[in-house]
C-alpha positions as CSV (number, residue, x, y, z in Angstrom):
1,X,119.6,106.8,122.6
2,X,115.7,105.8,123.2
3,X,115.6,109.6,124.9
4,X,117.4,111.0,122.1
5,X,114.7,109.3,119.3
6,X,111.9,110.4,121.4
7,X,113.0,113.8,121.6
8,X,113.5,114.2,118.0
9,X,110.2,112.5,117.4
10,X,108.5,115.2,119.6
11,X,110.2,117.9,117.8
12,X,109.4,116.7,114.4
13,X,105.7,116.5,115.4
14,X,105.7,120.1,117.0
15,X,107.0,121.8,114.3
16,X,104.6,119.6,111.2
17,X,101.6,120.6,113.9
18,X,102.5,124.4,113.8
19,X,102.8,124.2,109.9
20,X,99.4,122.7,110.1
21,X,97.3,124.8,112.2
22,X,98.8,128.3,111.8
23,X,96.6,129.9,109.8
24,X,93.6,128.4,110.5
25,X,90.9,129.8,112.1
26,X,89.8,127.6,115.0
27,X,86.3,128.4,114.8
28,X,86.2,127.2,111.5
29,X,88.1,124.2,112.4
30,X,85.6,123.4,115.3
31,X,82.7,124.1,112.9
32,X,84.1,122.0,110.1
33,X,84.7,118.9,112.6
34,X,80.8,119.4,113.9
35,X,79.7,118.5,110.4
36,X,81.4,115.1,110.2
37,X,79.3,112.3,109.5
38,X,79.4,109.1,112.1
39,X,77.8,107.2,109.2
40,X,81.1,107.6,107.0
41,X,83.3,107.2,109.4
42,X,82.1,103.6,110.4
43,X,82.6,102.9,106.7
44,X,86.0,104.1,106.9
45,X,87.1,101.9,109.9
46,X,86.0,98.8,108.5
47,X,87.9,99.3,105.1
48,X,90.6,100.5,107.4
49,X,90.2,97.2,109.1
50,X,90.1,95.4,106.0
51,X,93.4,97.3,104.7
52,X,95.2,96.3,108.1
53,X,94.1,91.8,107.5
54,X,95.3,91.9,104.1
55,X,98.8,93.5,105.1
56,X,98.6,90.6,108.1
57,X,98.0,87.9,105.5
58,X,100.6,89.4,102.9
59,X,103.2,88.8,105.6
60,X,101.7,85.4,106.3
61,X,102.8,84.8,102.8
62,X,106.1,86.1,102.9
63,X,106.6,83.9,105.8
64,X,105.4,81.0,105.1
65,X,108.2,79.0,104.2
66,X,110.3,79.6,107.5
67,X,107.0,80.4,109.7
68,X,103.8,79.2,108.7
69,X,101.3,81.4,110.6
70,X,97.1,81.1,111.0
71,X,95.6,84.4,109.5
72,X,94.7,85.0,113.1
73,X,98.0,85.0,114.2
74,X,99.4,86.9,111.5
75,X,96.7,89.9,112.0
76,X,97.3,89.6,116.0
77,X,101.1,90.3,115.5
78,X,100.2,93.0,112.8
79,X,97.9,94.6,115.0
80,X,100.0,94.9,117.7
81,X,103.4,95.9,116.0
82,X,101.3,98.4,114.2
83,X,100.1,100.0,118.1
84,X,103.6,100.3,119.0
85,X,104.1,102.4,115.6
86,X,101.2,104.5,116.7
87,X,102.6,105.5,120.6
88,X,106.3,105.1,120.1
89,X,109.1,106.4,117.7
90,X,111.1,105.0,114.9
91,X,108.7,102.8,113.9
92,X,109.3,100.5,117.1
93,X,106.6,98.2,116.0
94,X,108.3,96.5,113.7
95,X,111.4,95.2,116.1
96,X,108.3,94.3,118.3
97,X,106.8,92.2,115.5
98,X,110.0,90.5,115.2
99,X,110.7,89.7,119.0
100,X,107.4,88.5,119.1
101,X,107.8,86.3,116.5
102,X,111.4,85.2,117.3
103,X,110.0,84.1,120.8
104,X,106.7,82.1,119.7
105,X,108.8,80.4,116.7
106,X,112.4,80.6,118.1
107,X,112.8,81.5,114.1
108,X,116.2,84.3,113.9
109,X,115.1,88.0,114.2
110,X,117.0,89.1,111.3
111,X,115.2,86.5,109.3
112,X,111.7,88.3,110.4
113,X,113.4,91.6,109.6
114,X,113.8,90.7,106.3
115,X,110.9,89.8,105.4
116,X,109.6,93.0,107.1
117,X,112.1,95.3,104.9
118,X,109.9,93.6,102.1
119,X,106.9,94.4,103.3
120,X,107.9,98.5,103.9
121,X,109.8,98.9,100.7
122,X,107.1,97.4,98.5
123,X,104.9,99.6,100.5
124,X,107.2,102.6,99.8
125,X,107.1,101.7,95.7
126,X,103.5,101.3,95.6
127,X,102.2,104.4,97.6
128,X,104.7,106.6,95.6
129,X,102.7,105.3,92.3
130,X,99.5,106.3,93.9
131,X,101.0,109.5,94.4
132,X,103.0,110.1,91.4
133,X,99.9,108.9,89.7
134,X,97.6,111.6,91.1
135,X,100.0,114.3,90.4
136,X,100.0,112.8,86.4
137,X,96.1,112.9,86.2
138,X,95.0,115.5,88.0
139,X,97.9,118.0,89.0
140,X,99.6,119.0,92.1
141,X,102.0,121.7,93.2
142,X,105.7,121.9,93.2
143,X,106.5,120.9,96.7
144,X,104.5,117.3,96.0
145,X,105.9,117.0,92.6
146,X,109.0,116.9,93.9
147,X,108.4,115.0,96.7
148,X,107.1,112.5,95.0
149,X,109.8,112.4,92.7
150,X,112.9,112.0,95.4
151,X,110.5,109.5,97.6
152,X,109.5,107.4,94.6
153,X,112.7,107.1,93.1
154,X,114.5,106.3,96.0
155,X,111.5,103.1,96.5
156,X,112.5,101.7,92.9
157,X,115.7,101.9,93.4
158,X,115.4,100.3,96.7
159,X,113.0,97.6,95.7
160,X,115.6,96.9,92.5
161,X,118.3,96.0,95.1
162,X,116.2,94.2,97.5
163,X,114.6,91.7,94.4
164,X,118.1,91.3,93.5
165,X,119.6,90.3,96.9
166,X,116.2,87.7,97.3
167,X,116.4,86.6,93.5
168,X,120.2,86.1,92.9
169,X,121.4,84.9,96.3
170,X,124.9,84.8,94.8
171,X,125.3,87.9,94.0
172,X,123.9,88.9,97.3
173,X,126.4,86.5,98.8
174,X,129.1,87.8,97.2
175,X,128.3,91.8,97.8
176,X,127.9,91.4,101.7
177,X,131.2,89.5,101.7
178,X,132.6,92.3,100.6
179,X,130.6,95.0,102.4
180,X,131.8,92.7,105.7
181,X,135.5,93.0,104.9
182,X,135.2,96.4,105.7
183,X,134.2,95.3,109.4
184,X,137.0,95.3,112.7
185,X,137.9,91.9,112.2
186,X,136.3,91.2,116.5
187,X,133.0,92.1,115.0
188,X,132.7,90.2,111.3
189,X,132.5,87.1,112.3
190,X,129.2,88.4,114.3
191,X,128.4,90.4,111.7
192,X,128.5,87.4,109.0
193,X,126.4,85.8,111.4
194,X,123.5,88.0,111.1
195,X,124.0,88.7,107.6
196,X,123.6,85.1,106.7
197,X,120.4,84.9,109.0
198,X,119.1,88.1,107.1
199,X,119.4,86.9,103.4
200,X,117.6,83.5,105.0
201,X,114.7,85.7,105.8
202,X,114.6,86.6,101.5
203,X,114.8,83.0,100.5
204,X,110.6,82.8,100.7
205,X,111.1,85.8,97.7
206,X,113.4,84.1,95.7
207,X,110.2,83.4,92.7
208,X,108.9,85.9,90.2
209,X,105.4,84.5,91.7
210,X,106.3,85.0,95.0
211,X,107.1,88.9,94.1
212,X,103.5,88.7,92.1
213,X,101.2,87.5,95.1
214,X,103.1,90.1,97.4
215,X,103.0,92.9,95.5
216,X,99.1,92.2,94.5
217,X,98.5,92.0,98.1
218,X,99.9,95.0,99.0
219,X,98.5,96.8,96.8
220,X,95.5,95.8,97.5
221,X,95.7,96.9,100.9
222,X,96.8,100.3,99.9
223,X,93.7,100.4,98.2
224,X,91.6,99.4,100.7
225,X,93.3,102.3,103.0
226,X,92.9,104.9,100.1
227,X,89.3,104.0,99.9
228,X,89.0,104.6,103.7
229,X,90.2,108.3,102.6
230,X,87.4,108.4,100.3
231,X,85.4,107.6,103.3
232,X,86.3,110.2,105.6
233,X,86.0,113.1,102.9
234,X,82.6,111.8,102.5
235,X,82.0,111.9,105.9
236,X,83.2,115.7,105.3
237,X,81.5,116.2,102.1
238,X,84.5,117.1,100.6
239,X,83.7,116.3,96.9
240,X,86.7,115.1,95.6
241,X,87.0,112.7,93.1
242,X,87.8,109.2,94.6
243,X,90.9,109.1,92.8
244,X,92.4,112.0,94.6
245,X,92.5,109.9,97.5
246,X,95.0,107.4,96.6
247,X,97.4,110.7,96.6
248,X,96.6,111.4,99.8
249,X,97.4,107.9,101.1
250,X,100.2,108.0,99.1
251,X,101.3,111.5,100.3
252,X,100.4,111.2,104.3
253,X,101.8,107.8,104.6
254,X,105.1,108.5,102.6
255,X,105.2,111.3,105.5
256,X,106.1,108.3,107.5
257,X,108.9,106.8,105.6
258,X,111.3,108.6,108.0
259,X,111.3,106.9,111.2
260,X,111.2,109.4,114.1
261,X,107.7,110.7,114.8
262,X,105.1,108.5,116.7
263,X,102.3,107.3,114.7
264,X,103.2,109.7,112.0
265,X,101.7,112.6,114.3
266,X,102.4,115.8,112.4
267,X,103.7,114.8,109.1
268,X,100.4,113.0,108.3
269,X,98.2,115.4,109.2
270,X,100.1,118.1,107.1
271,X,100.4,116.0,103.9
272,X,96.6,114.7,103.7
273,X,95.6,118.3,104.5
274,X,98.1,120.0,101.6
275,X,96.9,117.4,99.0
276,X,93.2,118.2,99.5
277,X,94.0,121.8,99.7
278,X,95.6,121.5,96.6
279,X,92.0,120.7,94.8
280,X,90.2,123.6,96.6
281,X,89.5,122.3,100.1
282,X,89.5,125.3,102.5
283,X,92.5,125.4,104.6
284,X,90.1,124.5,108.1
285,X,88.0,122.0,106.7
286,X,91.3,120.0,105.2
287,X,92.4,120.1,108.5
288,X,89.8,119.4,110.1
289,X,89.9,116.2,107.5
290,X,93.7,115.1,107.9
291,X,92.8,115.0,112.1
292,X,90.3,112.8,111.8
293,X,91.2,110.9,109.3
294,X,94.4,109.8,111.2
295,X,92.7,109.8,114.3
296,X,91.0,107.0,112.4
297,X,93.8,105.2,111.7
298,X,96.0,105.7,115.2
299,X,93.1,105.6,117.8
300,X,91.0,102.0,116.9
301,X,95.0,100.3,116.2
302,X,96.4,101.7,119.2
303,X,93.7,100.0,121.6
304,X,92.6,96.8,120.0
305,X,96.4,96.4,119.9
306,X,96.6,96.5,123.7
307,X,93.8,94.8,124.2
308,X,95.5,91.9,122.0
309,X,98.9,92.6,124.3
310,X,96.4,92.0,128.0
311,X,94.2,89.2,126.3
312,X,97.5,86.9,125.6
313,X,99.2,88.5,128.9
314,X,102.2,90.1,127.4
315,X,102.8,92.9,129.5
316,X,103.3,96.4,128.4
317,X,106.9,95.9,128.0
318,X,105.6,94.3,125.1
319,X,106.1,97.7,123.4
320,X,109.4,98.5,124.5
321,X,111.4,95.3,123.1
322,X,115.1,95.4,123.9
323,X,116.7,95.7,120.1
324,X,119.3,93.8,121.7
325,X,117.1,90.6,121.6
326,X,116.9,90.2,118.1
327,X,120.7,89.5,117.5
328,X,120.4,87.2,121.3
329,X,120.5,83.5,121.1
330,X,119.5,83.7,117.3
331,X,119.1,80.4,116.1
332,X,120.6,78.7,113.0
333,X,118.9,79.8,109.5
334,X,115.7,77.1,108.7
335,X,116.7,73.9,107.2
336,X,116.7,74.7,103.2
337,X,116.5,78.6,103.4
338,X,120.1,79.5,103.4
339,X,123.3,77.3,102.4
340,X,125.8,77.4,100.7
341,X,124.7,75.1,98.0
342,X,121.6,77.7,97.0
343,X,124.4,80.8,97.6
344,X,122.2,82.6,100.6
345,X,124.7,81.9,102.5
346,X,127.4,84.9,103.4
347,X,130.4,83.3,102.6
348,X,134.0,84.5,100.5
349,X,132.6,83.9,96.9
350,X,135.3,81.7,96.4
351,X,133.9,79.1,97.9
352,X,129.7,80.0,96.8
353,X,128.6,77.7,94.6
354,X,127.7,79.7,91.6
């Protein structure tokens, strides 16, 4: 199964690379990247930077309540689930994040995967208003118009179920007991198991404030990354007004939202380049801007992250986790954040306390 998702990821890549460079003249490409501006693209990795602590601290915040973690802590485990994202497919960094944490806590992994699913949905709704947003203002073309449509209203409708299932534990009580009836009767008992450690990861998002501070934070962050776009078109001299680059954050990272490719590699690149191209960037120099700009955004990750992984002697099987290990020896949900009394529980909703 790893080989299959690796070969898909490759595949994916090739054939968003071809889109992207056929056509384009490579001496105009090579020109184009000559002209960048070092000065820029400092400025863009340290709002990159800044982009990647407050996403650490937002999920500091989510998991407080079960995990209490020192900002350091929460941006080392961000950095380095965010490197495996960058070399390995399907978005491996986040089961590493989880692991990671499961091990140093001995808190469940489907607790840590919850509070991850927050974390990429919200992200999903708020990078598909920055897109949606720049189509409104400033126009786009039929491919993104649509794309932003599907993406962004599969995100609302995603975050609408999840701020249910975290704000109405009864309810999400009662659906998963009857999604598990479906289940072989040898594997719901296991299954009710890791349900009911799942919903305890959601009890921290159970407030309206709770869904205020993380939502502020996030978008915040997104900010901070659209503003390193800005960055790197400066670097390029581009000329675009600043607000076109919250579309392209929106557009290159929704690229993502399908977990196969490594990094993004491909997809990205295409999106950021078709966005700019749509407000008169010449095909080469857009490219020229989508490389670097994710180059940006892969390379600096990728190696602080292993230098993280070597300076707490981890091992680079760090980045491969077992899956396996998040359902293994799971503990019991934290004291508070799922029982029957408050509903988070999975049980028959006979017996939840409504």
């Amino acid at each position: 199964m790893r080989h299959l998702r690796i070969i898909l990821g490759l595949g994916v890549s090739l054939v968003f690379l071809v889109l992207l460079l056929r056509q384009v003249d490579g001496n105009e490409l090579m020109d184009a990247l000559a002209g960048v501006s070092p000065a820029w693209i400092t400025v863009s990795l340290l709002l990159f930077g800044a982009s990647v602590w407050v996403r650490a601290q937002r999920w500091a915040a989510i998991l407080k309540p079960i995990a209490p973690l020192s900002q350091t802590e929460a941006a080392s485990l961000m950095t380095i689930g965010l490197a495996a994202n960058n070399v390995l497919p399907a978005r491996t960094g986040e089961i590493v994040r989880a692991v990671l944490l499961k091990r140093q806590r001995g808190i469940s992994g489907f607790a840590v995967l919850a509070t991850i699913l927050v974390e990429r949905i919200l992200d999903g709704l708020v990078l598909a208003i920055f897109l949606a947003a720049t189509i409104a203002l400033a126009g786009g073309t039929t491919p993104l118009q649509i794309f932003a449509a599907l993406v962004g209203g599969a995100f609302i409708v995603l975050t609408a179920i999840i701020v249910l299932l975290a704000t109405r534990p009864v309810f999400g009580a009662r659906l998963t007991a009857f999604g598990l009836r479906l289940l072989p009767g040898r594997i719901r008992e296991r299954a009710e198991g890791w349900a009911d450690r799942f919903m305890s990861g959601l009890a921290p998002m159970r407030t309206g404030r709770a869904w205020v501070v993380v939502t502020s934070l996030t978008t915040l962050s997104w900010a901070l990354e659209a503003l390193s776009c800005w960055a790197v078109g400066e670097a390029f001299g581009l000329g675009l007004d600043i607000g076109i680059y919250f579309g392209v954050c929106g557009a290159a990272n929704l690229s993502m939202a399908a977990p196969s490719t490594s990094g993004g590699i491909g997809p990205y690149e295409y999106f950021a380049r078709e966005v700019v191209g749509r407000f008169g960037v010449p095909a080469a120099t857009g490219t020229a801007y989508a490389l670097v700009l994710h180059a940006t955004i892969l390379v600096p990750v990728a190696i602080i992250g292993l230098l993280l992984i070597w300076r707490q002697d981890l091992g680079l099987k760090t980045l491969t986790p077992d899956a396996d290990e998040i359902a293994e020896g799971d503990p019991e949900p934290p004291a508070g954040a799922g029982t029957p009394g408050d509903g988070a529980r999975i049980a028959e909703p006979s017996k939840v306390d409504a």
